[in-house]
C-alpha positions as CSV (number, residue, x, y, z in Angstrom):
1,X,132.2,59.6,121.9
2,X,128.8,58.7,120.5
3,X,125.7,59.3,122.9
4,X,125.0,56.6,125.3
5,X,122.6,54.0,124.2
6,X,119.1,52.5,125.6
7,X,118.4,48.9,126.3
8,X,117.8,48.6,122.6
9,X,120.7,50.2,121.4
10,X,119.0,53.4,120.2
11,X,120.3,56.9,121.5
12,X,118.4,58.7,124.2
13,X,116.8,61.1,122.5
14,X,118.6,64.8,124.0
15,X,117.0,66.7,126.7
16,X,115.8,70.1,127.2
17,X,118.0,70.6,130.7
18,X,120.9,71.6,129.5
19,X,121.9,74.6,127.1
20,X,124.2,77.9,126.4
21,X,123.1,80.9,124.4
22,X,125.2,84.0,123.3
23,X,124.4,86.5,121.4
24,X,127.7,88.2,119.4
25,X,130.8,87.4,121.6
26,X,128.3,87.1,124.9
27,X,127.6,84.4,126.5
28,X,124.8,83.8,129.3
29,X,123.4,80.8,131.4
30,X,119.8,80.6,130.8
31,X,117.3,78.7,133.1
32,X,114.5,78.2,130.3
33,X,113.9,79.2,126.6
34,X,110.5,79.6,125.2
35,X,108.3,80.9,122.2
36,X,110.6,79.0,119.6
37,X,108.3,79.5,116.9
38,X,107.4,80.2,113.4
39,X,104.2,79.6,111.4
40,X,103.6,80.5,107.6
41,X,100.4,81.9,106.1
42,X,98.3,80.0,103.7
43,X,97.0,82.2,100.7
44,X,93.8,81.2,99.2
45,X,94.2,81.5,95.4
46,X,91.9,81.1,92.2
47,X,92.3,81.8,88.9
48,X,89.0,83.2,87.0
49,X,89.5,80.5,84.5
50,X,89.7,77.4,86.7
51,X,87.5,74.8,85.8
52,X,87.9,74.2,89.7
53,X,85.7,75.5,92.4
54,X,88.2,75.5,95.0
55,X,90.9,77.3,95.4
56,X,94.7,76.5,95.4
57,X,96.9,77.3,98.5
58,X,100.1,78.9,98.6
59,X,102.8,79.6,101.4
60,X,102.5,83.5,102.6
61,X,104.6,85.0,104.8
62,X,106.2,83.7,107.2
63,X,105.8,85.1,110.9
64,X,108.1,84.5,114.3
65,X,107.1,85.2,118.0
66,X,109.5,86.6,120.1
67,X,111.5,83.9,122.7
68,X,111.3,84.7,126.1
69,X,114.7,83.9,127.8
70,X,115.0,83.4,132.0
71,X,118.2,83.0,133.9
72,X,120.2,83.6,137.1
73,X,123.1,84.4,135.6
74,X,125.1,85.4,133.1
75,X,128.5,84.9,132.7
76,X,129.9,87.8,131.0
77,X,129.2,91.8,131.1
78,X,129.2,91.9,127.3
79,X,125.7,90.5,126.9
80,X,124.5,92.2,130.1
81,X,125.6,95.2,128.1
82,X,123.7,94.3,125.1
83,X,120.6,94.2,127.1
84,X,121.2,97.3,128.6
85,X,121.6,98.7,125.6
86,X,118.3,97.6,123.7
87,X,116.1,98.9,126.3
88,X,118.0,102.2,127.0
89,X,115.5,105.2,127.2
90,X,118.3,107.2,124.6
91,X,117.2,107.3,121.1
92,X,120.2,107.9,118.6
93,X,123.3,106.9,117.0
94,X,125.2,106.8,120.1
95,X,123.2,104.3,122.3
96,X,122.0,102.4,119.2
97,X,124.9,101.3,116.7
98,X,125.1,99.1,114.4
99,X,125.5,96.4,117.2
100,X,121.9,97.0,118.2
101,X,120.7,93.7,116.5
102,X,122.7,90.7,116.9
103,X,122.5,86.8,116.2
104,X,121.5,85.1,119.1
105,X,122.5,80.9,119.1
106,X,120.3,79.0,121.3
107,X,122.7,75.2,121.8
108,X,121.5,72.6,123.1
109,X,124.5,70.6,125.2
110,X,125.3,67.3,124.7
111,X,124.9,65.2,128.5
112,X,125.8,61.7,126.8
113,X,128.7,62.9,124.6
114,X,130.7,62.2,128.0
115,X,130.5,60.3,130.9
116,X,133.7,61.8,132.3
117,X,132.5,65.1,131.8
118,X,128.5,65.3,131.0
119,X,128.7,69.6,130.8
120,X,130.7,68.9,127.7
121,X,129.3,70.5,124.5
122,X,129.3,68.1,121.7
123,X,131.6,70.3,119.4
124,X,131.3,67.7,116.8
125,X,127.7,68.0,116.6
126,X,127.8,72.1,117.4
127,X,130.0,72.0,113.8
128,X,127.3,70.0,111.9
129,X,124.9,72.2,112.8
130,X,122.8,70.4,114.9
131,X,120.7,70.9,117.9
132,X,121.6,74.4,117.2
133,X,119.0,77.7,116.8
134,X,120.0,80.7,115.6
135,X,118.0,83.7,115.7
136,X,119.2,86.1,113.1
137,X,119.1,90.4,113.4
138,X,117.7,89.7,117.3
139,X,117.1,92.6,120.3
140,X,115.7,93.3,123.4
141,X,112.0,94.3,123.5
142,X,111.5,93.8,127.0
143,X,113.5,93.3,129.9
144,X,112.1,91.8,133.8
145,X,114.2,92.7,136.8
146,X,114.0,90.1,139.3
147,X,111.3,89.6,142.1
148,X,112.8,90.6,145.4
149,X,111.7,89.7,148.9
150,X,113.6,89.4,151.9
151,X,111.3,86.2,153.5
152,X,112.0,84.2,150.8
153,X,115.5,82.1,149.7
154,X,114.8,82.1,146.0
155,X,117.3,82.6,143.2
156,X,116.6,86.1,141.5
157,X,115.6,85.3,138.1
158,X,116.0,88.1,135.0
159,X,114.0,87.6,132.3
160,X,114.2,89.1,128.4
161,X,112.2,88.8,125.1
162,X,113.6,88.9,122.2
163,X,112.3,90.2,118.7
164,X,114.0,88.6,115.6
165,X,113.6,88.7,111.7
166,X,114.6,84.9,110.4
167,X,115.3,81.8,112.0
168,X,117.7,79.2,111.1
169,X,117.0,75.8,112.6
170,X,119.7,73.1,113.4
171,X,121.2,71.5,110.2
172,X,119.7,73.9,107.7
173,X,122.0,76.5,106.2
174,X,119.3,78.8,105.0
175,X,116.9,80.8,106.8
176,X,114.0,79.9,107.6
177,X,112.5,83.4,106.2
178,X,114.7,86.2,104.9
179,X,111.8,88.4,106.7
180,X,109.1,88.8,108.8
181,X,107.9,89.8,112.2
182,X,106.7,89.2,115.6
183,X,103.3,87.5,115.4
């Protein structure tokens, strides 16, 4: 079912509200996403022979903060045990296999692809690719345990960041950098 329709007959545009995230066969409910980000360095460039005073520019490299990820909850141990495991204090083979870096897919759900059911992932629009982030070869650099006090009713929130090397944004089959860092 195509996404409900304004006054003028354009779609709503999608919100931010509603989104699921896993990271190899883990899946986790996340309260907010941030740091989506990637910026490219401009490289100054002149050859000795230009009859031009100014310089050219050039793309450099390309450079990624790390996201920071909050939630309440997450629905299976397998990406509480990938957590876990990033930010063990054990150095070596053993606590750091080759499952140490994973993809993570950030996917935005799709409330008006069903009145009946408004939780509904658009599948249709999850297998085009779009309103889908994936963060390619990510881990855990830092991990938050939840602020606990007994006179308040709050939910205990968890938060992570997470370090990656490329991004691919929704719709676009290549990454956006086949390297880089944290900026």
């Amino acid at each position: 079912m195509p996404a409900m329709k304004n006054v003028s007959a354009l779609p709503y545009p999608m919100t931010s509200m509603n989104f699921v995230v896993t990271a190899g066969t883990g899946v986790a409910s996340f309260s907010e996403v941030t740091g989506i980000e990637a910026s490219v360095d401009v490289v100054e460039f002149r050859q000795g022979n230009s009859i031009s005073l100014a310089p050219i520019k050039v793309p450099g490299l390309v450079h990624h903060g790390n996201i920071t990820l909050k939630y309440g909850y997450i629905m299976d141990d397998s990406f509480r045990n990938w957590v876990a495991q990033c930010v063990s204090s054990e150095r070596g083979i053993t606590s750091r296999d080759k499952n140490f870096r994973l993809d993570v897919r950030v996917e935005l759900m799709d409330t008006g692809a069903s009145v009946e059911m408004p939780n509904k992932i658009n599948t249709e629009a999850a297998a085009a690719g779009g309103n889908v982030w994936v963060f390619k070869e990510a881990w855990v650099t830092k991990y938050n345990g939840p602020d606990m006090n007994a006179m308040n009713s709050q939910i205990a929130v968890e938060s992570i960041e997470l370090a990656y090397e490329s991004l691919v944004i929704a719709g676009n089959k290549a990454a956006a950098s086949s390297s880089g860092g944290a900026s």
